[in-house]
C-alpha positions in Angstrom: -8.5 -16.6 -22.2 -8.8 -12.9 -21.1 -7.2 -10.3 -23.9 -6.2 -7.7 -20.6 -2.7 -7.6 -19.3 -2.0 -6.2 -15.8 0.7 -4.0 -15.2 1.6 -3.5 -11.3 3.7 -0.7 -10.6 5.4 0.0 -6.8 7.6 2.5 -5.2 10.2 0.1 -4.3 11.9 -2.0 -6.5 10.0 -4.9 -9.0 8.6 -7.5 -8.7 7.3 -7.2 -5.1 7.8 -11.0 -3.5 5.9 -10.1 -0.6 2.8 -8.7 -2.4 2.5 -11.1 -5.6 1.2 -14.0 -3.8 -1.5 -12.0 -2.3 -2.5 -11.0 -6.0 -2.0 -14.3 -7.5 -4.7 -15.9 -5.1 -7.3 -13.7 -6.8 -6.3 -13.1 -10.3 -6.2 -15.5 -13.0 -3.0 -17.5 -13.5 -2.8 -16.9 -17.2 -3.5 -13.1 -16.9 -0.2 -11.7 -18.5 1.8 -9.5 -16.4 4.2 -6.4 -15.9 6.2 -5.2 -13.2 7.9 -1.8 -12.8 9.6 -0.6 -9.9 10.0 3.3 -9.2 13.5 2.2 -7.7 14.2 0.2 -10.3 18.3 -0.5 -11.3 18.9 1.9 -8.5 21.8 1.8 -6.3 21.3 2.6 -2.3 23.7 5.7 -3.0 21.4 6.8 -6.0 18.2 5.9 -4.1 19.7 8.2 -1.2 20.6 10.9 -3.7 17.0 11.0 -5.6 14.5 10.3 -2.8 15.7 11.0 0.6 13.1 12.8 2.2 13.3 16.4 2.6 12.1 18.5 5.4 8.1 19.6 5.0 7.7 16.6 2.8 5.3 13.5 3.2 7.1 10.3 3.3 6.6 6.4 2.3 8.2 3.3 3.1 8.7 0.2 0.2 10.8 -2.3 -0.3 14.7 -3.2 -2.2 14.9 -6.7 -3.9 17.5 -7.0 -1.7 15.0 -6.9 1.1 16.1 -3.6 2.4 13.5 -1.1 3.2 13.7 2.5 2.4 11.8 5.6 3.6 11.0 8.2 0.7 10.6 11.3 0.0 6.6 11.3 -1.1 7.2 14.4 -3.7 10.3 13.1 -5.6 8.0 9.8 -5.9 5.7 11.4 -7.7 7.4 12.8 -9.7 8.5 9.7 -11.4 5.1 7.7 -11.1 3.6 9.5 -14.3 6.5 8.1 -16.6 6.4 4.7 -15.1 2.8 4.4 -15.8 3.2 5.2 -19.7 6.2 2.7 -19.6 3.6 0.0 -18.7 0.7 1.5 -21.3 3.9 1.4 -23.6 4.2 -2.7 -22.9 0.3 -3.0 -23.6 -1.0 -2.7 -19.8 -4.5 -2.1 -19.9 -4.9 -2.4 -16.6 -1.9 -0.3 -14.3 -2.1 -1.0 -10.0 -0.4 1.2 -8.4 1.3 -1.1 -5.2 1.0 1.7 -2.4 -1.9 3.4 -0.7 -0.5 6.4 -0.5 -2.1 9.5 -1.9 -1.1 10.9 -5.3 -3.0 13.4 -7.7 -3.0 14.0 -10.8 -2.2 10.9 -12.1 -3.4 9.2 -15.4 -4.0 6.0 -17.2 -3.5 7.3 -20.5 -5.9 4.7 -22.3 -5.1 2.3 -19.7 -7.7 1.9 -16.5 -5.5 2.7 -13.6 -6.1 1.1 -10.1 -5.3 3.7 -7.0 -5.9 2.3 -3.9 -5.6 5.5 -1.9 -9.0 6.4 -4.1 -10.4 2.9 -3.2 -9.6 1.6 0.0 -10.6 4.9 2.4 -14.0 5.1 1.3 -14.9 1.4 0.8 -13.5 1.2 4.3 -15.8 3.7 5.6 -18.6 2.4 4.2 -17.6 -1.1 5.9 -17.1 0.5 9.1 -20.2 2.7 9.3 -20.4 4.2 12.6 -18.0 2.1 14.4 -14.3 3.3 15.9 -11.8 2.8 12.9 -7.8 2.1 13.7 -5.7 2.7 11.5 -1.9 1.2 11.2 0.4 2.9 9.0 4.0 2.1 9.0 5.7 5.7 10.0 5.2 8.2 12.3 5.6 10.5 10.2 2.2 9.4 8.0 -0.3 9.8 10.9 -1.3 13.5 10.7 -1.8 12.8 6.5 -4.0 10.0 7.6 -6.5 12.2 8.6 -7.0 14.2 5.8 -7.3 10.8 3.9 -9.5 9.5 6.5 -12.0 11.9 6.7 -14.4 9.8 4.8 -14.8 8.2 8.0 -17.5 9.2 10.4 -15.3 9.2 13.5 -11.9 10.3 13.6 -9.3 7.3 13.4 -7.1 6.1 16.0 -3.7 5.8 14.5 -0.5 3.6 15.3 2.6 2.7 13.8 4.5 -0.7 13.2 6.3 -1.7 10.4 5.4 -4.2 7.7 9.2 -4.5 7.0 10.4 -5.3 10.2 12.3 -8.9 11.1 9.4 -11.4 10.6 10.4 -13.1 13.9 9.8 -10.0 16.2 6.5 -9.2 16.2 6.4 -7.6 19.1 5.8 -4.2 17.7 2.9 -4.8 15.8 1.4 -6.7 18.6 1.7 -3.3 20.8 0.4 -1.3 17.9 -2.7 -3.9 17.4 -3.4 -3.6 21.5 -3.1 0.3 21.6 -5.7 0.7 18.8 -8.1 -2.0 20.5 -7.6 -0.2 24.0 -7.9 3.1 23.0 -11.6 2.2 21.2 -10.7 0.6 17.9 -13.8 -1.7 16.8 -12.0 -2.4 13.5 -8.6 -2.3 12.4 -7.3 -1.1 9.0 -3.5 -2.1 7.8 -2.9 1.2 5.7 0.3 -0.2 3.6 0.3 -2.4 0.8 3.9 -4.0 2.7 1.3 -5.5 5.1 0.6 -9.0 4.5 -1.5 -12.3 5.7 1.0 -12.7 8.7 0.7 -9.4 9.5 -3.0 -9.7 9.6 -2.7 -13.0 11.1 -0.6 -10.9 14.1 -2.5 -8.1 14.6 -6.2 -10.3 14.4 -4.4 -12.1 17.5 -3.3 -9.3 19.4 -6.2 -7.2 19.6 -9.1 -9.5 18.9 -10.9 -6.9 16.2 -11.8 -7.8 12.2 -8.7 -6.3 10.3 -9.0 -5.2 6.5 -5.7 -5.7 4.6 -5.6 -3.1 1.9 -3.7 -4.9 -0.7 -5.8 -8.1 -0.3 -9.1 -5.6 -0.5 -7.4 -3.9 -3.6 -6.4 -7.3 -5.2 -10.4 -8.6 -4.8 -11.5 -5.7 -6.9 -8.7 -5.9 -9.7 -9.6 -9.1 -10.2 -13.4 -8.1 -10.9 -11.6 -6.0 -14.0 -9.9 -8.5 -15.3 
């Protein structure tokens, strides 16, 4: 029986149904658990009120419980991800995973060994990728220019495109464009750069353009699980 106990911690709301099950196929099933939310007991009005996005500002995209998603303001986030952090430590998290690859500085474990996947997935990516064309998909337009500065690890510039993880399952017709306008415009491998992508997302985008994709969260969940 392992001592640790995982604390997972996204922008949305908690738990996140969409990424558990990509966690749970890696990490050990009797590996105690916490989930905090940033969003969490928040109404839509006081969700609007705290973190709709202001002009000049980055922005994100996570999920409600009710299934809603929500775009963020990326500053007003991190402003809260600090405190939700210790709140985990506080419930004897050892180990904290941040559920978003966004970037964010500054922030610490305090005791606890925290998992950022924006400090992860770029360069273990680049090192996968070596000299070959990288795509990236990210899930707004907004996103794309950041991507570069995160990207720069990289040793060509990434092709960027946009499709939404949280879009009606049924339709994939957007992410099929986005995988075929990364493969035609040079893309040797594809890189789904939200942790609201999952399997079926991969499963489309595989399809679509014909190119290896690299899911981040299922990347990230492969190395938590070497922690723990």
């Amino acid at each position: 029986m392992t001592s640790r106990k995982l604390g997972t911690l996204t922008i949305g709301q908690a738990p996140r149904a969409d990424i558990t099950p990509i966690l749970d196929q890696h990490l050990p099933a009797s590996l105690p658990r916490a989930h905090l939310g940033v969003l969490d007991g928040l109404t839509h009005d006081e969700i609007d009120a705290q973190f709709a996005p202001q002009f000049g500002n980055g922005t994100l995209i996570s999920k409600l419980l009710d299934g809603t998603a929500v775009v963020l303001d990326k500053l007003a986030v991190r402003a809260v991800l600090q405190s939700k952090i210790d709140a985990l430590v506080d419930q004897g998290c050892d180990v904290v995973l941040i559920l978003c690859t966004g970037e964010f500085h500054g922030l610490e474990g305090r005791g606890a060994w925290l998992v950022e996947p924006d400090q992860i997935v770029p360069p273990a990516a680049a090192a996968i990728a070596g000299e070959r064309q990288v795509g990236i998909l990210v899930p707004l337009v907004g996103q794309i220019e950041s991507e570069y500065q995160k990207w720069q690890g990289l040793r060509k510039r990434p092709i960027c495109a946009v499709a939404s993880p949280y879009a009606d399952p049924s339709d994939t017709r957007e992410l099929e464009a986005a995988a075929r306008q990364l493969r035609d415009q040079g893309a040797e491998l594809v890189i789904m750069d939200c942790m609201g992508f999952v399997e079926r997302h991969r499963e489309v985008v595989k399809a679509a353009s014909g190119l290896p994709v690299i899911l981040s969260n299922a990347l990230i969940a492969r190395l938590t699980a070497e922690l723990l």
